[in-house]
TIVO-477574 format. One record per residue (C-alpha): residue number from 1; residue in three letters; z, x, y. Coordinates in Angstrom, 3 decimals. Layout:
+-----+---------+----------+----------+----------+
! num ! residuo !       pz !       px !       py !
+-----+---------+----------+----------+----------+
! NUM !     ALA !        Z !        X !        Y !
...
+-----+---------+----------+----------+----------+
This chain:
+-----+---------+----------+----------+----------+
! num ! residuo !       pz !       px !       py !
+-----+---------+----------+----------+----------+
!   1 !     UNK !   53.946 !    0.493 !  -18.328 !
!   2 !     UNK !   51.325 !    2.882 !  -17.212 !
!   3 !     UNK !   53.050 !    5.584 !  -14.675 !
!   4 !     UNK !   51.198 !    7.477 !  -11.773 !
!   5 !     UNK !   52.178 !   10.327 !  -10.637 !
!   6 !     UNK !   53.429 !    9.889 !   -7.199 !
!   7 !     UNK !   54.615 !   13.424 !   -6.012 !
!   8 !     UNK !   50.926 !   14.683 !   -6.780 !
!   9 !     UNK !   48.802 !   14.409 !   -3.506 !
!  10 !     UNK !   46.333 !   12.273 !   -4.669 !
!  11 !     UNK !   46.668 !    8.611 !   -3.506 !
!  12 !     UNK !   48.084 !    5.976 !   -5.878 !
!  13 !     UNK !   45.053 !    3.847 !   -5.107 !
!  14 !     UNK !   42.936 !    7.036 !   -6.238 !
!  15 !     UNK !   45.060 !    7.942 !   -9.222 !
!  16 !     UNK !   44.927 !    3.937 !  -10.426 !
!  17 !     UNK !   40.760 !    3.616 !   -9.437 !
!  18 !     UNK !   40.211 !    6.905 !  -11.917 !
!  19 !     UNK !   42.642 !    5.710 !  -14.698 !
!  20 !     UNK !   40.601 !    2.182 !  -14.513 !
!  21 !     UNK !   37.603 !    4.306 !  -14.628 !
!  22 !     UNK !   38.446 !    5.574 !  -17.917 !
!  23 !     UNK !   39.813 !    2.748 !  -19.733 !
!  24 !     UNK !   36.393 !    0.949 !  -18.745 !
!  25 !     UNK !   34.020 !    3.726 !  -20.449 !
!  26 !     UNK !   36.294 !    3.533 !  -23.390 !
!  27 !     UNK !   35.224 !   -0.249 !  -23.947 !
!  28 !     UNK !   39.120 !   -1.239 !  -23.164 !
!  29 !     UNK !   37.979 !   -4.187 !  -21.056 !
!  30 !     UNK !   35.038 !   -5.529 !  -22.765 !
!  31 !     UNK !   36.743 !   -8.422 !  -23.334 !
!  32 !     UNK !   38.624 !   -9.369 !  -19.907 !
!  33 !     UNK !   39.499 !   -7.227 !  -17.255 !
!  34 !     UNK !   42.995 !   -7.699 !  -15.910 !
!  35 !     UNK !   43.328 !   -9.065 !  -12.390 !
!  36 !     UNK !   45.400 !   -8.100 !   -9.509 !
!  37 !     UNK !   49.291 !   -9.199 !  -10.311 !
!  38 !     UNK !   49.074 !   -7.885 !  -14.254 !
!  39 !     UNK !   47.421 !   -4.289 !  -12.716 !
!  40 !     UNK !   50.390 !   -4.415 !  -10.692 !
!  41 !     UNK !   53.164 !   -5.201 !  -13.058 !
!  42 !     UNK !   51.394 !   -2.736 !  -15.338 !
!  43 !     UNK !   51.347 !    0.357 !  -13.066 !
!  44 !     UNK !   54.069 !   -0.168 !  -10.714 !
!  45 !     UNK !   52.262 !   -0.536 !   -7.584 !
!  46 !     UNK !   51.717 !   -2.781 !   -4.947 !
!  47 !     UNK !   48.983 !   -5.579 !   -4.668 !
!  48 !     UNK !   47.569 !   -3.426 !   -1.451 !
!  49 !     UNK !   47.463 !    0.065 !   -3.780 !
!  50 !     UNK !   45.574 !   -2.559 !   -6.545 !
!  51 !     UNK !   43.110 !   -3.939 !   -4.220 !
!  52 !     UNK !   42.332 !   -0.586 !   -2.551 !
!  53 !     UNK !   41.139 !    0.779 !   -6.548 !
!  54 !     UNK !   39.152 !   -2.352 !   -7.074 !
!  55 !     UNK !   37.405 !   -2.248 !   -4.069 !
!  56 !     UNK !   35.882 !    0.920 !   -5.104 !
!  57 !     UNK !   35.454 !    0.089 !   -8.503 !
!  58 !     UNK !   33.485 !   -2.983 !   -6.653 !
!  59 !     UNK !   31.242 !   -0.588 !   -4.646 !
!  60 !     UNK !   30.465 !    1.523 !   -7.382 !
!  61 !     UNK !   28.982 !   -1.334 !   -9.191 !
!  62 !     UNK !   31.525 !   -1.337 !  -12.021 !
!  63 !     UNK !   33.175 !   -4.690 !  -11.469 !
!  64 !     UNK !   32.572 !   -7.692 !  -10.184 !
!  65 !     UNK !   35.347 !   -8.902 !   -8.464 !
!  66 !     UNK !   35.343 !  -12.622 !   -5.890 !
!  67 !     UNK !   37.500 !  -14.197 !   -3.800 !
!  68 !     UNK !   40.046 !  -16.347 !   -5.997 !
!  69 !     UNK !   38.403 !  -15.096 !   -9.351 !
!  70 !     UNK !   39.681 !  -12.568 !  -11.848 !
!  71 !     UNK !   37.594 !   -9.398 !  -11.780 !
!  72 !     UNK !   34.900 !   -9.229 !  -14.657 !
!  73 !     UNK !   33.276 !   -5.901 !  -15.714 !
!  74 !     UNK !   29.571 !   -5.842 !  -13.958 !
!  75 !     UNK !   27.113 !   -6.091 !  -16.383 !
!  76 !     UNK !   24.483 !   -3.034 !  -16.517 !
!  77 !     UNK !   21.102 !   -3.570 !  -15.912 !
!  78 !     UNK !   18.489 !   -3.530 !  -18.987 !
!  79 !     UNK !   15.545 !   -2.067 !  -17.169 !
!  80 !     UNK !   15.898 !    1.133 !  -14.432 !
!  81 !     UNK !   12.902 !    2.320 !  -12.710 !
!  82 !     UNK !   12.403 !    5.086 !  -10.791 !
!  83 !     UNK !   11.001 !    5.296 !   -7.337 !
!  84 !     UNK !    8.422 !    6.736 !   -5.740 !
!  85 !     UNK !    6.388 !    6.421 !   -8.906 !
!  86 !     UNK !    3.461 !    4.964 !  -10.498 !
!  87 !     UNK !    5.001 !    2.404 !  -13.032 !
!  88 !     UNK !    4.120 !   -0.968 !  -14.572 !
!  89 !     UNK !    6.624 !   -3.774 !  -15.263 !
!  90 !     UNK !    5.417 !   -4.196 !  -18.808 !
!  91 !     UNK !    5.309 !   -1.134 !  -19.655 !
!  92 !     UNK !    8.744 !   -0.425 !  -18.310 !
!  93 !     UNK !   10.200 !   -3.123 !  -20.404 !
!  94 !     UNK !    8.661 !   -1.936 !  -23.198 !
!  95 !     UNK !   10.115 !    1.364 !  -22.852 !
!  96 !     UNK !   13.258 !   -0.263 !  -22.279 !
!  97 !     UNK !   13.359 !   -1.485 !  -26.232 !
!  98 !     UNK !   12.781 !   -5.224 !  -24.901 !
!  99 !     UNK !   10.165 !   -7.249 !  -26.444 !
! 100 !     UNK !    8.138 !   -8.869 !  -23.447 !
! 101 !     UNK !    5.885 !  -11.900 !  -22.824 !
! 102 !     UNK !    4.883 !  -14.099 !  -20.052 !
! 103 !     UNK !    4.268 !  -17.944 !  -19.467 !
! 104 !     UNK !    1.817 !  -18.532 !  -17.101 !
! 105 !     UNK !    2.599 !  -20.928 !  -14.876 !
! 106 !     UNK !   -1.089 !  -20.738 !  -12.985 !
! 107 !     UNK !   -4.246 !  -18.865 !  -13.287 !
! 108 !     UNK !   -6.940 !  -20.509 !  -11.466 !
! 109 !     UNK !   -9.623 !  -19.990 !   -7.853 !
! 110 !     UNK !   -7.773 !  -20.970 !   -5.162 !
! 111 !     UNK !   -8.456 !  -20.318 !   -0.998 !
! 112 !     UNK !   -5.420 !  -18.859 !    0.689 !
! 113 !     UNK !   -5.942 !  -18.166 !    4.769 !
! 114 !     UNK !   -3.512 !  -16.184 !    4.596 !
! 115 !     UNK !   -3.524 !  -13.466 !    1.682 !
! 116 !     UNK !   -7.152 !  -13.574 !    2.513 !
! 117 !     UNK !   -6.352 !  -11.920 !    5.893 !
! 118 !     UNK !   -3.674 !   -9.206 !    3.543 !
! 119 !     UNK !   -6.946 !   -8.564 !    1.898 !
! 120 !     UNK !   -9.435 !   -7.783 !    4.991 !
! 121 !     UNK !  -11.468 !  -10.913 !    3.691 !
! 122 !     UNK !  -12.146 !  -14.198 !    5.673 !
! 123 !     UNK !   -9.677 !  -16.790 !    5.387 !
! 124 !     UNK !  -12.373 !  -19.342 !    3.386 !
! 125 !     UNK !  -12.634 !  -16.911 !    0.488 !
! 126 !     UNK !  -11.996 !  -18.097 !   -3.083 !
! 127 !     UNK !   -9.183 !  -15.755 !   -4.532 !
! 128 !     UNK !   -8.278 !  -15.582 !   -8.411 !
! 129 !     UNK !   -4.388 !  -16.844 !   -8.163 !
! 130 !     UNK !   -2.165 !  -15.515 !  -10.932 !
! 131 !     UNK !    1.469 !  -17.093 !  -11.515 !
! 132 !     UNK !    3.846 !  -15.890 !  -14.133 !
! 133 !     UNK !    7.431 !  -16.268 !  -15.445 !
! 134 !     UNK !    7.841 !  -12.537 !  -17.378 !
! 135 !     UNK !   10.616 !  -12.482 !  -20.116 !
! 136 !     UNK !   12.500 !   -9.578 !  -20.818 !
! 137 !     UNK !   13.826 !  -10.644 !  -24.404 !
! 138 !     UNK !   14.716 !  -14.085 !  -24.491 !
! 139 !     UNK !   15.490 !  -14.362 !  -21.241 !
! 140 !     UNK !   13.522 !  -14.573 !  -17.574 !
! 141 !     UNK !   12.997 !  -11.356 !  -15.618 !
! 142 !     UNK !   10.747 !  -11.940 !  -12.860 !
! 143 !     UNK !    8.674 !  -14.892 !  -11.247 !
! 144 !     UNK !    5.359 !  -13.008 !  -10.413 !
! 145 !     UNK !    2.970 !  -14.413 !   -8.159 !
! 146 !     UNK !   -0.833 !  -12.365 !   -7.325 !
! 147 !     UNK !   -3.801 !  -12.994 !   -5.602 !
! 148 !     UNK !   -6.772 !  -10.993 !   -5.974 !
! 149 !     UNK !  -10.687 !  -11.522 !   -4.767 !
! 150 !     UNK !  -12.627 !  -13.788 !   -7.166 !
! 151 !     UNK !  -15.637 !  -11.644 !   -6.271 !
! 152 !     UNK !  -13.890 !   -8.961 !   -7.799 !
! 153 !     UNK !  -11.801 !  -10.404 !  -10.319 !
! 154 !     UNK !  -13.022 !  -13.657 !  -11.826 !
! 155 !     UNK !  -13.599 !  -12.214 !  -15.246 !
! 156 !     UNK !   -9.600 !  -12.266 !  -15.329 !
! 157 !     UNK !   -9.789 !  -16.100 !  -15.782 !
! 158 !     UNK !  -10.573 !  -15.710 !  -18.934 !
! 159 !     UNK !   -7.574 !  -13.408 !  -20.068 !
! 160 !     UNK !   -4.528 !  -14.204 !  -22.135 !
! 161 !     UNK !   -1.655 !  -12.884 !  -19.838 !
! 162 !     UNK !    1.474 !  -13.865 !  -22.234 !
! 163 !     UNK !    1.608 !  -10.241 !  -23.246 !
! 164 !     UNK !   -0.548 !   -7.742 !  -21.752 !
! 165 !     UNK !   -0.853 !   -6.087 !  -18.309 !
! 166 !     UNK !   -2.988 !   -7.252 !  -15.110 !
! 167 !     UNK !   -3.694 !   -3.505 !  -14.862 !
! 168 !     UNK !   -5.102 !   -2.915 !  -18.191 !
! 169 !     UNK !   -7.130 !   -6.631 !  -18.189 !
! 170 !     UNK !   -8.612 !   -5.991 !  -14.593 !
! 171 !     UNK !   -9.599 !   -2.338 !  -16.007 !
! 172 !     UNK !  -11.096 !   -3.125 !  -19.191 !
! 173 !     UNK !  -12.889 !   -6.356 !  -17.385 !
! 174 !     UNK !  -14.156 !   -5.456 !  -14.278 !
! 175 !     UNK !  -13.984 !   -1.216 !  -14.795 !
! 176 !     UNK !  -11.734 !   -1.335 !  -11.014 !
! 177 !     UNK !   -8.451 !    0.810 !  -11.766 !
! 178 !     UNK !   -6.010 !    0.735 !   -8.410 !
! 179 !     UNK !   -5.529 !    4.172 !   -7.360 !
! 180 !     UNK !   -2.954 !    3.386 !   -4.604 !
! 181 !     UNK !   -0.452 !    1.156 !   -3.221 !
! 182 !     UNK !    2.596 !    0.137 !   -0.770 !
! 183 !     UNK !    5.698 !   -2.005 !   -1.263 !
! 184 !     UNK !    8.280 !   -3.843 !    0.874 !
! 185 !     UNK !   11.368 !   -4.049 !   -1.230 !
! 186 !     UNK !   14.082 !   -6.384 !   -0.107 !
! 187 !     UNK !   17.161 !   -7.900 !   -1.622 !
! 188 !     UNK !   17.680 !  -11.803 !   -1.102 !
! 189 !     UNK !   19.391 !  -14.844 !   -2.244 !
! 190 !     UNK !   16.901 !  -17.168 !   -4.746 !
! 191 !     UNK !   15.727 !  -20.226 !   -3.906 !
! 192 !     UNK !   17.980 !  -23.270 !   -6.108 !
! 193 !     UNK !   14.545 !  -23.695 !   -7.723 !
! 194 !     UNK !   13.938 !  -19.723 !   -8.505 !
! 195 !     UNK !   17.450 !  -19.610 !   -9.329 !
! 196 !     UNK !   17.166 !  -22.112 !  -12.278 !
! 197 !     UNK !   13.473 !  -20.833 !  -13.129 !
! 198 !     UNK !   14.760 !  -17.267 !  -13.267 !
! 199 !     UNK !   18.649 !  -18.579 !  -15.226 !
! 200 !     UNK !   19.936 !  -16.080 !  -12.111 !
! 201 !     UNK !   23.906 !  -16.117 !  -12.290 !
! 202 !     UNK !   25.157 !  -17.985 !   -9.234 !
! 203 !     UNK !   26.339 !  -14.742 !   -7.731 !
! 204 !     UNK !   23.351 !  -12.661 !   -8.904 !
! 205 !     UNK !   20.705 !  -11.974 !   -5.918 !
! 206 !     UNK !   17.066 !  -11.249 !   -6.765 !
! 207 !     UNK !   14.688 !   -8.349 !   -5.351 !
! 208 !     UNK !   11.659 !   -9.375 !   -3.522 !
! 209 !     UNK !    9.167 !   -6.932 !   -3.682 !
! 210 !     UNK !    6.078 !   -7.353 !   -1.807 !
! 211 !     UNK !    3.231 !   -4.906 !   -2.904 !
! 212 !     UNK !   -0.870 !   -4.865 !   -1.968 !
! 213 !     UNK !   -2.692 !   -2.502 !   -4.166 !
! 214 !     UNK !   -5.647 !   -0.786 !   -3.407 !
! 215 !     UNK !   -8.787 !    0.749 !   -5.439 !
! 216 !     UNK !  -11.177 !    3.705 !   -3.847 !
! 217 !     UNK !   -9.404 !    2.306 !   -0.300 !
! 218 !     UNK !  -10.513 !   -1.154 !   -0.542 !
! 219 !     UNK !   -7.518 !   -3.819 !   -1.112 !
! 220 !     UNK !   -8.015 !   -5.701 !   -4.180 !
! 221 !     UNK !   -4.228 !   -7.146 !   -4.738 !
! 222 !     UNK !   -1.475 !   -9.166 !   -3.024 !
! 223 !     UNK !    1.794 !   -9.678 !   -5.039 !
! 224 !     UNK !    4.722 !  -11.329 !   -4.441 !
! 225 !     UNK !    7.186 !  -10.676 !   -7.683 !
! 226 !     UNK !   10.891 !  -12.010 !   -7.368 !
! 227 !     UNK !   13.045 !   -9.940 !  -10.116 !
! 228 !     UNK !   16.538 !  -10.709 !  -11.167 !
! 229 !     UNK !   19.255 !   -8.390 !   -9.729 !
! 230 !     UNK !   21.658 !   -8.304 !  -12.340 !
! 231 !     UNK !   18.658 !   -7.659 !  -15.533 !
! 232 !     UNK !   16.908 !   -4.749 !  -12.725 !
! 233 !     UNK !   17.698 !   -1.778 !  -11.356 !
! 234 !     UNK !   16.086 !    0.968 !   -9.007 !
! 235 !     UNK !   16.576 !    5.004 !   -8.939 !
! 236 !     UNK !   15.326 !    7.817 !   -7.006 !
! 237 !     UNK !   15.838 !   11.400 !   -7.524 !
! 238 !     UNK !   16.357 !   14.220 !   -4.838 !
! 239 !     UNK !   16.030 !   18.138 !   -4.664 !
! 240 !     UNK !   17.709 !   21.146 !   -2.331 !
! 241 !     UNK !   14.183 !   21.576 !   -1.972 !
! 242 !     UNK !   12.153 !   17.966 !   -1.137 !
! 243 !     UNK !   15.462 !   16.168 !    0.057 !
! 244 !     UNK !   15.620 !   12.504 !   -0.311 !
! 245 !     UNK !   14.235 !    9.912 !    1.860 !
! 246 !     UNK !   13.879 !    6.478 !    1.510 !
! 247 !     UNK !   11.329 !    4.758 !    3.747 !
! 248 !     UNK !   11.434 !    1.960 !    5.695 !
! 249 !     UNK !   10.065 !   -1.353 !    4.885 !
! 250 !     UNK !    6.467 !   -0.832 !    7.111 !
! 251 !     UNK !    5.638 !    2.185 !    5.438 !
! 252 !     UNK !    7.038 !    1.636 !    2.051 !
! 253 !     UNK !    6.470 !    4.121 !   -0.972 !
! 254 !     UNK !    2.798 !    3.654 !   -2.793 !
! 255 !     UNK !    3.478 !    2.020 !   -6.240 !
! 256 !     UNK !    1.440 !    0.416 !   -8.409 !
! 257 !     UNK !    2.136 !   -2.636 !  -11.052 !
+-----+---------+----------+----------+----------+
């Protein structure tokens, strides 16, 4: 039996949430993590006292913990990356100690009315369509989906995208280097097909980030890049001095991939 020490002021709930805490960072639960009736047997408490804990233990992203299912310990993401940044997916998996490649699913010329209007170009314009399923070890990170002018960036078609950036090929073949950027971040459920494509968990959700890059003001990239919640994480940092802000989805930060 694990005592709590009731005549303390702090809440049971509080007291069992912080003792949890610590018997998580040890590694004690690697293996299973008890559910609700053994917690309370364990520290003499009620089921409502046991819930309260996990329930924070849920929101701080420590466990995962359904309806009618045992709580598991939440799995950490592999890759962070910080906001409000310049970053590139490959490169940030390659920092991360990952070894990273892509299939491509698609690279071809290809007329799309409507990323040709995303791009200030008329709707009959061929566009260079890239398509790629990006692996973060053995398994998928991201489904990543771009369109850029053909005018501008037909010399891509003859790339080898497994493993190298779209940054570093569209700068070393065609000398344009995007100086600018926006994003539209958004969490949402997978498609069934994305889901298998992607091996998401069945409770994992994906982000959807939107982002149109720009080069000396001119747009030269629409991307659509779905990325596995549970393998991905975003941070931001914040001062006394510059505060923290996040901003909304119309005038997302300026990032570039």
């Amino acid at each position: 039996m694990r005592k709590l020490e009731r005549g303390s002021g702090e809440p049971l709930w509080k007291q069992l949430q912080e003792d949890l805490v610590r018997r998580l960072r040890s590694g004690e639960f690697d293996d299973a993590f008890p559910g609700e009736l053994a917690l309370v047997e364990e520290y003499e408490v009620s089921r409502h006292t046991v819930r309260q804990a996990l329930g924070q233990l849920r929101t701080d992203g420590l466990i995962v913990a359904e309806r009618g299912r045992q709580p598991r310990v939440a799995t950490a993401p592999e890759i962070r990356q910080p906001m409000g940044a310049l970053y590139s997916l490959f490169s940030s998996v390659e920092e991360s100690g990952l070894p990273q490649h892509s299939v491509v699913r698609a690279l071809d010329l290809r007329a799309d009315g409507v990323v040709a209007a995303r791009l200030n170009l008329e709707g009959s314009i061929p566009l260079l369509y890239l398509e790629r399923l990006r692996y973060a070890g053995d398994e998928p990170l991201a489904l990543d989906r771009v369109w850029l002018p053909a005018s501008l960036a037909e010399p891509l078609l003859d790339a080898d995208f497994t493993h190298t950036s779209l940054y570093n090929e569209l700068a070393e073949r065609t000398g344009i280097n995007l100086d600018h950027g926006r994003e539209d971040i958004r969490a949402m459920n997978p498609s069934p097909a994305e889901r298998a494509l992607l091996h998401c968990p069945a409770d994992a959700a994906v982000f959807s980030i939107i982002r149109q890059g720009t080069a000396q003001n001119r747009p030269v990239e629409w991307r659509h890049t779905i990325v596995r919640g549970d393998r991905f994480a975003l941070s931001a940092e914040y001062s006394a001095h510059t505060g923290y802000r996040l901003t909304p989805a119309t005038t997302a930060l300026a990032q570039a991939w």
